[in-house]
RODO-2510 file (C-alpha; in nm, 4 decimals, decimal comma):
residues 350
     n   res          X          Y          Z
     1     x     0,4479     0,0296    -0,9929
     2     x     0,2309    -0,2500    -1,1523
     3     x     0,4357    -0,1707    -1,4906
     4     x     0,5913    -0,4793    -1,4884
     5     x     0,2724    -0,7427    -1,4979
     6     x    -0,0104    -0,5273    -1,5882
     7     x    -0,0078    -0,6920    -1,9979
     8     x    -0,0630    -1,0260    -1,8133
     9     x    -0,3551    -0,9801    -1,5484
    10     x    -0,5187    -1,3001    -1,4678
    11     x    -0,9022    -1,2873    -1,4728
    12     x    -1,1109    -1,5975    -1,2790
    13     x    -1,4550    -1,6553    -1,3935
    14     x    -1,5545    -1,6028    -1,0729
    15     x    -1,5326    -1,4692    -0,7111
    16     x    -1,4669    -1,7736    -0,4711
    17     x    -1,2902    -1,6970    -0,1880
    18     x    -1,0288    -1,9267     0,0311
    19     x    -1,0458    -1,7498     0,3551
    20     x    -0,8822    -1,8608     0,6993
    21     x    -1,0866    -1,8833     1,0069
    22     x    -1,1186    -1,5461     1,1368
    23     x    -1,3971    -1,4509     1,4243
    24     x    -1,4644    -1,0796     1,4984
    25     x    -1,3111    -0,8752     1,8067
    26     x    -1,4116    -0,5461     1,9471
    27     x    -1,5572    -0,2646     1,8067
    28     x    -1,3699     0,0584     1,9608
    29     x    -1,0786     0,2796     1,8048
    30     x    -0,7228     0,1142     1,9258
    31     x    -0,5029     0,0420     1,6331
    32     x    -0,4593    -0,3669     1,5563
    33     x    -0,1443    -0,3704     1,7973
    34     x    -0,2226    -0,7015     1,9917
    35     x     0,1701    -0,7373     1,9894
    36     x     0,2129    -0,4318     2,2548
    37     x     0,4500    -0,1954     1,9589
    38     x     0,7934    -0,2456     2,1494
    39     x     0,8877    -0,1615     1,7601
    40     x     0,6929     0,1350     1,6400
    41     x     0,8493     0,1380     1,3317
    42     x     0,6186    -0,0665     1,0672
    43     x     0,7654    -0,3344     0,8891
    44     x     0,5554    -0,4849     0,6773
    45     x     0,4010    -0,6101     0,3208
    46     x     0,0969    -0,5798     0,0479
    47     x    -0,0433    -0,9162     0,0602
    48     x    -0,3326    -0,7866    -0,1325
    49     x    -0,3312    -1,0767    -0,3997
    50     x    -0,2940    -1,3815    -0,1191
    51     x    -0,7069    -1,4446    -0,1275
    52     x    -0,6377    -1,4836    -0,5053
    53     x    -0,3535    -1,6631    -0,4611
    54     x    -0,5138    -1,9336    -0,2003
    55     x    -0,7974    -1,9386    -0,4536
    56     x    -0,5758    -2,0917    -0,7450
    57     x    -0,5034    -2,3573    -0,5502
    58     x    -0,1390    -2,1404    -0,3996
    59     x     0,0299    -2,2792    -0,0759
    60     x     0,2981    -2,0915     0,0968
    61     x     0,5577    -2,2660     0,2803
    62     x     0,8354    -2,1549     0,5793
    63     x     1,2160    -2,2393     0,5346
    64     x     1,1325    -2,6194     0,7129
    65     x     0,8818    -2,6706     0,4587
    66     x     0,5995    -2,6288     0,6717
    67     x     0,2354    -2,4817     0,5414
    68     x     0,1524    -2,1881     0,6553
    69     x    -0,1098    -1,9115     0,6313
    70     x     0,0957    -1,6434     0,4094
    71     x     0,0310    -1,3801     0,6853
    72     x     0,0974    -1,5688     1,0183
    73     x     0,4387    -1,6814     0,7852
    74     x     0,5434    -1,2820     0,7461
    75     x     0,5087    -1,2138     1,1186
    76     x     0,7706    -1,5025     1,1479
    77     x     0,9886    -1,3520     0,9650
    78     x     0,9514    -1,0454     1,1598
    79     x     0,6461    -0,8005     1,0009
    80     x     0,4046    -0,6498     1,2121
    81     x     0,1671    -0,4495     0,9535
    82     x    -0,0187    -0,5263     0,6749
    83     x    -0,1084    -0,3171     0,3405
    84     x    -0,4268    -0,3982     0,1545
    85     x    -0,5227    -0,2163    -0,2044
    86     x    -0,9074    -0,1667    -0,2417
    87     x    -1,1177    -0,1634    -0,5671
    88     x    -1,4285    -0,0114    -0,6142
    89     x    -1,6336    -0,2721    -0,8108
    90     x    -1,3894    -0,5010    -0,9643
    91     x    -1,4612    -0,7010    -1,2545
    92     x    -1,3772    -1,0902    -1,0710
    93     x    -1,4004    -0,9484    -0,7012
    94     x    -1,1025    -0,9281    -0,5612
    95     x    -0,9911    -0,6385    -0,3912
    96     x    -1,3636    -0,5037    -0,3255
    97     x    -1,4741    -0,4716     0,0397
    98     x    -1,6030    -0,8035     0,1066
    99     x    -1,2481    -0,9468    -0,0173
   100     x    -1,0456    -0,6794     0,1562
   101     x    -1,2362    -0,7142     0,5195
   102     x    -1,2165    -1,1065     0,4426
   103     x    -0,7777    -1,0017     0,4821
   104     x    -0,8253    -0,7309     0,7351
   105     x    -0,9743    -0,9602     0,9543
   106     x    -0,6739    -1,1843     0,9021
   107     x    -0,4278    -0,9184     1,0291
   108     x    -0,6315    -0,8083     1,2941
   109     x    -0,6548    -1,1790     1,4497
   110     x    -0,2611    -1,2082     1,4164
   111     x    -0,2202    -0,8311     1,5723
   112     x    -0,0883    -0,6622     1,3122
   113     x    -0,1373    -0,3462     1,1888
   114     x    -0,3342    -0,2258     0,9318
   115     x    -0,2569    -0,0351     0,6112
   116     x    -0,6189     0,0165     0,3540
   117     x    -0,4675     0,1581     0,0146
   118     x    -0,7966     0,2987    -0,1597
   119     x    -0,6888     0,3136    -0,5482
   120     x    -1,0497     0,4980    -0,6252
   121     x    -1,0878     0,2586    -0,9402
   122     x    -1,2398    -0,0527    -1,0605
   123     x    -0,8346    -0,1430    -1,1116
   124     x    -0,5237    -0,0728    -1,0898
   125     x    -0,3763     0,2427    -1,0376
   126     x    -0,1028     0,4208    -1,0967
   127     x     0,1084     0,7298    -1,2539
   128     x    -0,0254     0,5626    -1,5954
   129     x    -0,3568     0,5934    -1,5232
   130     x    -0,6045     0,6353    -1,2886
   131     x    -0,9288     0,5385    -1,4243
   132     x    -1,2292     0,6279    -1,2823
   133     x    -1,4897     0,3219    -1,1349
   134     x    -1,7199     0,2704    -1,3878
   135     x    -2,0234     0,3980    -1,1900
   136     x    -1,8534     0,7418    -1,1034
   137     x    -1,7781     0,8260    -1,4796
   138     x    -2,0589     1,0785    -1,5440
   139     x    -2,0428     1,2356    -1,2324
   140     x    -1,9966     1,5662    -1,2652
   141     x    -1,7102     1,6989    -1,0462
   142     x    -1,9024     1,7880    -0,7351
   143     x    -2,0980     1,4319    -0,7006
   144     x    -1,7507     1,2714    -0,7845
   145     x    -1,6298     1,4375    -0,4445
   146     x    -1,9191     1,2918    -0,2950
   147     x    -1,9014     0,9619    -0,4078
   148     x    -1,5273     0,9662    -0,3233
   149     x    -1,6413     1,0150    -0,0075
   150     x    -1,9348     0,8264     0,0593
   151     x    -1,7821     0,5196    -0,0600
   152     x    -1,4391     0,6112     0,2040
   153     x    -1,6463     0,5965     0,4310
   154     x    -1,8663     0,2842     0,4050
   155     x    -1,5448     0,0645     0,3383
   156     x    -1,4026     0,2140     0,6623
   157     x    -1,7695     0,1690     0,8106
   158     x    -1,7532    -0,1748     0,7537
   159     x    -1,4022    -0,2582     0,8655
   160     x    -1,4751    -0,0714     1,1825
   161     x    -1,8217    -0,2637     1,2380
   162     x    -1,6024    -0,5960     1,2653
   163     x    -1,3558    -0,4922     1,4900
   164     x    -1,0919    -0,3154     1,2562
   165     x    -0,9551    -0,0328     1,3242
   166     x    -0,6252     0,0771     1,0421
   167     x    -0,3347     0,2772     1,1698
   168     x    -0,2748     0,4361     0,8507
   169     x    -0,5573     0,5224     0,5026
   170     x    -0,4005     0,6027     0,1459
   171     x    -0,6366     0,8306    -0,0408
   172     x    -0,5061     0,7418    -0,3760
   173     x    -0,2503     0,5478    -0,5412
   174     x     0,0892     0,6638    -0,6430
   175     x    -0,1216     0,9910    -0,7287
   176     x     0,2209     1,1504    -0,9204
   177     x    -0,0620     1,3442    -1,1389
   178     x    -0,3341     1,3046    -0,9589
   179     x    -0,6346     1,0418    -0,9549
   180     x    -1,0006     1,0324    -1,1150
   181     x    -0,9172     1,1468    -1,4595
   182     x    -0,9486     1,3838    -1,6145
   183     x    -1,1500     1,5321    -1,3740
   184     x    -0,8763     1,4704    -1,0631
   185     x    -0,5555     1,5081    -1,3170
   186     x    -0,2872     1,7434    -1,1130
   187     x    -0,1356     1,8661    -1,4482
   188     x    -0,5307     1,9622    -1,5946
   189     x    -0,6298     2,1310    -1,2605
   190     x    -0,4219     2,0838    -0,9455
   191     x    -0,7250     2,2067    -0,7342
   192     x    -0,9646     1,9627    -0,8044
   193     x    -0,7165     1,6964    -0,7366
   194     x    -0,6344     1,8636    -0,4119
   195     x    -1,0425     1,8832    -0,3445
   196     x    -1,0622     1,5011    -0,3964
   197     x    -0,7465     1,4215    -0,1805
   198     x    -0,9178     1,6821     0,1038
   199     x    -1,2790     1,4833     0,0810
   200     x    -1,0863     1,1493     0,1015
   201     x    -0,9271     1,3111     0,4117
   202     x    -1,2475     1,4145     0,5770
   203     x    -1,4022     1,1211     0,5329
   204     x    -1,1068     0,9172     0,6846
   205     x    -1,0720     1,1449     0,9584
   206     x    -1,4964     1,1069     1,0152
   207     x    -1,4635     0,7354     1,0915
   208     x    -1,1173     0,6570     1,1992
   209     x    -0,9991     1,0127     1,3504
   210     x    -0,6591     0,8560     1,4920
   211     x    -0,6095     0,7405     1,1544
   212     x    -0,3290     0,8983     0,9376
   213     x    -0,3730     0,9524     0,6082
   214     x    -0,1445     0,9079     0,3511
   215     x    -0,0890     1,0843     0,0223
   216     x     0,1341     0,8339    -0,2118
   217     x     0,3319     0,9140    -0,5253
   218     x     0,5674     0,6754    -0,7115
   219     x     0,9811     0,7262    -0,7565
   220     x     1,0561     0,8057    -0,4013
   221     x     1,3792     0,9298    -0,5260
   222     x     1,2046     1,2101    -0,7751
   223     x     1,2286     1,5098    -0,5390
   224     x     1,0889     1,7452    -0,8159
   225     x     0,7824     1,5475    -0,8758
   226     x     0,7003     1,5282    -0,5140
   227     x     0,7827     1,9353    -0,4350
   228     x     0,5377     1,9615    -0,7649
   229     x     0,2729     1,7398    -0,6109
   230     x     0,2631     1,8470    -0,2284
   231     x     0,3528     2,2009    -0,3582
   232     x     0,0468     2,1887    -0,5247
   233     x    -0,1759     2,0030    -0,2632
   234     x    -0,0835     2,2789     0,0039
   235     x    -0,1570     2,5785    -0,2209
   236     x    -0,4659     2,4802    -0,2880
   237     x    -0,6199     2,3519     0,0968
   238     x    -0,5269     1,9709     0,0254
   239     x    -0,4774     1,7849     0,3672
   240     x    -0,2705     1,4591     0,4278
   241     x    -0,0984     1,3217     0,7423
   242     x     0,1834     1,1039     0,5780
   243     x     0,4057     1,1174     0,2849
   244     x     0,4314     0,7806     0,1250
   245     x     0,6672     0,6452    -0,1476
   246     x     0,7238     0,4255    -0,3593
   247     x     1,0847     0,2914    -0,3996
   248     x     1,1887     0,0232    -0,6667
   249     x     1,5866     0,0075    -0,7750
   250     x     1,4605    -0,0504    -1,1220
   251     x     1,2986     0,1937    -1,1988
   252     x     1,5894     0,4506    -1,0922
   253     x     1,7662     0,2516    -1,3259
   254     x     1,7902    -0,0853    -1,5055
   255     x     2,1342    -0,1740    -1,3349
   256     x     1,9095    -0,1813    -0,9653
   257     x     2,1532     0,0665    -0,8167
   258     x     2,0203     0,0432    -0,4741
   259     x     2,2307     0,2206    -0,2935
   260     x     2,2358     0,5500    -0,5234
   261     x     1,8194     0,5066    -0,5567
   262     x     1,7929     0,4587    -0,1154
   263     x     2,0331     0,7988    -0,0799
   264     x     1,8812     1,0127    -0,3250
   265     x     1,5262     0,8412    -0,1308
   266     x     1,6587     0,9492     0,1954
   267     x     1,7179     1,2908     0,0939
   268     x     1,3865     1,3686    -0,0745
   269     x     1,2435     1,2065     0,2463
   270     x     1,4438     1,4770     0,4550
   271     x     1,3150     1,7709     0,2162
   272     x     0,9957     1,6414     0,2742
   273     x     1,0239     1,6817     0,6679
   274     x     1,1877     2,0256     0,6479
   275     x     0,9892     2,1601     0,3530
   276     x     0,6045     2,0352     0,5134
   277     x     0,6584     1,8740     0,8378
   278     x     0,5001     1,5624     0,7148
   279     x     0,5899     1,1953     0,8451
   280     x     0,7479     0,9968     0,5243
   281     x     0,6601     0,6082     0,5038
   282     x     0,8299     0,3619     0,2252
   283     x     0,4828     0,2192     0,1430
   284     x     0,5998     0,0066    -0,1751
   285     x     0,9183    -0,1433    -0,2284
   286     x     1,0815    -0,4600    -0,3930
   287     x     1,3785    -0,5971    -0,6284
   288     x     1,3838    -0,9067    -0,8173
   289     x     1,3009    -1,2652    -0,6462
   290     x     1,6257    -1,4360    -0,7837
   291     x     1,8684    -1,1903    -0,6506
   292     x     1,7904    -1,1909    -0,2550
   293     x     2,1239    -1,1254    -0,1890
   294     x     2,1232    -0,7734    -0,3157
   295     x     1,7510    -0,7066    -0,2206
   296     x     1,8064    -0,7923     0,1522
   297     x     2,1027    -0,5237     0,1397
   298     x     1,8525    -0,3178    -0,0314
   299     x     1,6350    -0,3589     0,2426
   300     x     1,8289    -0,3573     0,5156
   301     x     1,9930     0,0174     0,3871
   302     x     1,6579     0,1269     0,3789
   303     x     1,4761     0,0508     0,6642
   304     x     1,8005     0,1897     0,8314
   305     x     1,7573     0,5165     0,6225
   306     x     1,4023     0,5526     0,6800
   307     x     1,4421     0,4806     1,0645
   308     x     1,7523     0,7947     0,9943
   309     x     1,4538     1,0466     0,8451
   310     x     1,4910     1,3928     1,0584
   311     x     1,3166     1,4316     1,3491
   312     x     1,2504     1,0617     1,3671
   313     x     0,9506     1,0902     1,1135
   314     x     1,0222     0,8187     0,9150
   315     x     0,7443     0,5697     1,0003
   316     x     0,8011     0,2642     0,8776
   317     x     0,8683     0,0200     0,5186
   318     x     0,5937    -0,2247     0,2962
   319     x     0,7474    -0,4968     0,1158
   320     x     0,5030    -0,5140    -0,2212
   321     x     0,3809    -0,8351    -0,2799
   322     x     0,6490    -1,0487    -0,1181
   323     x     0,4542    -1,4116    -0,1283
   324     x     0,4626    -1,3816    -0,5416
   325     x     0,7358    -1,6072    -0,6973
   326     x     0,8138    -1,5827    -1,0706
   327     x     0,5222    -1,7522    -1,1758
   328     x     0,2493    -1,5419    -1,0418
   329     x     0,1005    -1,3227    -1,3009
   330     x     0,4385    -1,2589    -1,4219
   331     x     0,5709    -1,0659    -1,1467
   332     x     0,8799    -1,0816    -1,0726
   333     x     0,9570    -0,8321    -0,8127
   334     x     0,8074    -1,0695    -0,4744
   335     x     1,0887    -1,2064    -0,2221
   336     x     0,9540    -1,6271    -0,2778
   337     x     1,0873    -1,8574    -0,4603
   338     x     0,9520    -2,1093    -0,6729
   339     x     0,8708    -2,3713    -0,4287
   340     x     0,6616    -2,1727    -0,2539
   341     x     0,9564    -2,0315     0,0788
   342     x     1,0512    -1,7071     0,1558
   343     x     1,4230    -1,6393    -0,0071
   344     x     1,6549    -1,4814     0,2499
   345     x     1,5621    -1,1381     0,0914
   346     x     1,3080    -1,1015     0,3820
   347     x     1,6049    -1,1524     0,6478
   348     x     1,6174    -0,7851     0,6493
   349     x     1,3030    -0,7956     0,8386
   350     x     1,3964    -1,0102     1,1288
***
């Protein structure tokens, strides 16, 4: 989804955290869900770039004009998870474990629920590429399964040794052909992406075994391309708990027809249900920061849609990168405006 912004990525000399006070709680298996879950359904954000954010000197702001910590402000509006990517060895640090337990702990001291999106990459990914990490690029496909896994499992290890436990894992990032290429590419050899999704799996499953695991893919409106994907995965012994999509008005087409991209959305989420008896989550969404009119309808239409999904699988909705305004990296698909306050875009949430 990072289409938009990826020509204009910001690179800091160097890795220098701003992170709130946090202190570390328990150590057992029970979901972040301080704030008994009188709401099961997840409503929440990627706040993945707020360390950065904080680090350039960033301040985030409620409607009174008060400071606030950017993740304490979302549960005001009404969130109650949290969705965090994670890098393998990124080039200026953020993203890699230290930076994404550094946010985890965040969430876990406000009692919200946790969402760890592992991209398998030194950067981004996405349907345009899906690099491999720069230490895993002469593997050869058997110790790329391996270190797949090993490295699932010591992020998760290390969450879980300071007190966080997440709700949900993504093994991969909107994987519509696969992840690790070439080696993991779904339209080279569908069964070695479906091997790589299944070791993610396992390893998930050997830390966190409450955890559910989600399998992500882009266009959430694209039934063909996820019947090709999950199609694919099953016929060849893949494993996932979740369905999770991606859903972005532009991208189903320039005009931002909402409402025709949320009902085609709903339906493939239906198919989904009926055709694999998976649980669907929205795990990326967004429309432009200067039109929060139309992107709180947006929202509200599809949390109501998702909430809809048959047999009341539809788990829950991630806002992408709300706290961005216009002028961070270029992005200009957050829900903040340029002084820093939420726009009324995030009313849906409430």
């Amino acid at each position: 989804m990072k289409r938009i912004f990826l020509k204009v990525f910001l690179l800091l000399g160097c890795f220098s955290m701003f992170i709130w006070p946090v202190s570390c709680g328990d150590n057992n298996e029970t979901p972040n869900t301080d704030t008994a879950q009188t709401d099961s359904f997840a409503k929440g954000a990627d706040v993945s770039w707020v360390t950065e954010m904080e680090a350039s000197g960033h301040l985030f702001y409620n409607s009174s004009g008060t400071v606030m910590e950017c993740m304490a402000l979302l549960k005001s509006l009404g969130m109650n998870s949290i969705r965090l990517r994670a890098w393998v060895n990124p080039a200026n640090g953020w993203n890699n474990t230290a930076d994404v337990l550094a946010k985890a702990l965040r969430a876990k001291n406000l009692g919200m629920r946790i969402m760890i999106d592992f991209h398998y990459s030194d950067t981004w990914a996405d349907p345009s590429k899906q690099t491999k990490p720069s230490a895993w690029s002469s593997l050869n496909f058997n110790d790329l399964k391996i270190a797949l896994a090993d490295y699932t499992t010591s992020t998760l290890i290390t969450l879980k040794t300071n007190g966080i436990t997440p709700e949900w894992v993504q093994v991969g990032n909107e994987t519509d052909n696969g992840m690790l290429w070439d080696d993991g590419k779904a339209s080279l050899n569908m069964a070695n992406y479906a091997a790589l999704t299944t070791a993610g799996y396992n390893a998930v499953k050997s830390v966190f075994p409450k955890a559910k695991v989600i399998v992500h893919l882009s266009n959430g409106y694209n039934n063909s391309l996820y019947r090709w994907i999950f199609d694919g995965l099953k016929n060849n012994g893949g494993k996932w708990d979740v369905i999770g999509l991606s859903v972005y008005p532009y991208w189903f087409t320039t005009s931002n027809d909402w409402a025709g991209c949320n009902a085609q959305c709903l339906a493939n989420m239906n198919d989904m249900v009926s055709r694999y008896g998976s649980e669907v989550m929205v795990v990326e969404c967004g429309m432009s920061w200067d039109n929060p009119s139309a992107c709180k309808n947006f929202l509200t239409d599809l949390m109501t849609k998702v909430k809809s999904v048959n047999n009341h699988k539809g788990l829950g909705l991630f806002y992408w990168e709300p706290e961005c305004n216009a002028g961070w990296n270029n992005y200009t698909l957050g829900a903040f405006d340029n002084s820093g306050k939420p726009t009324a875009a995030l009313d849906a949430f409430k």
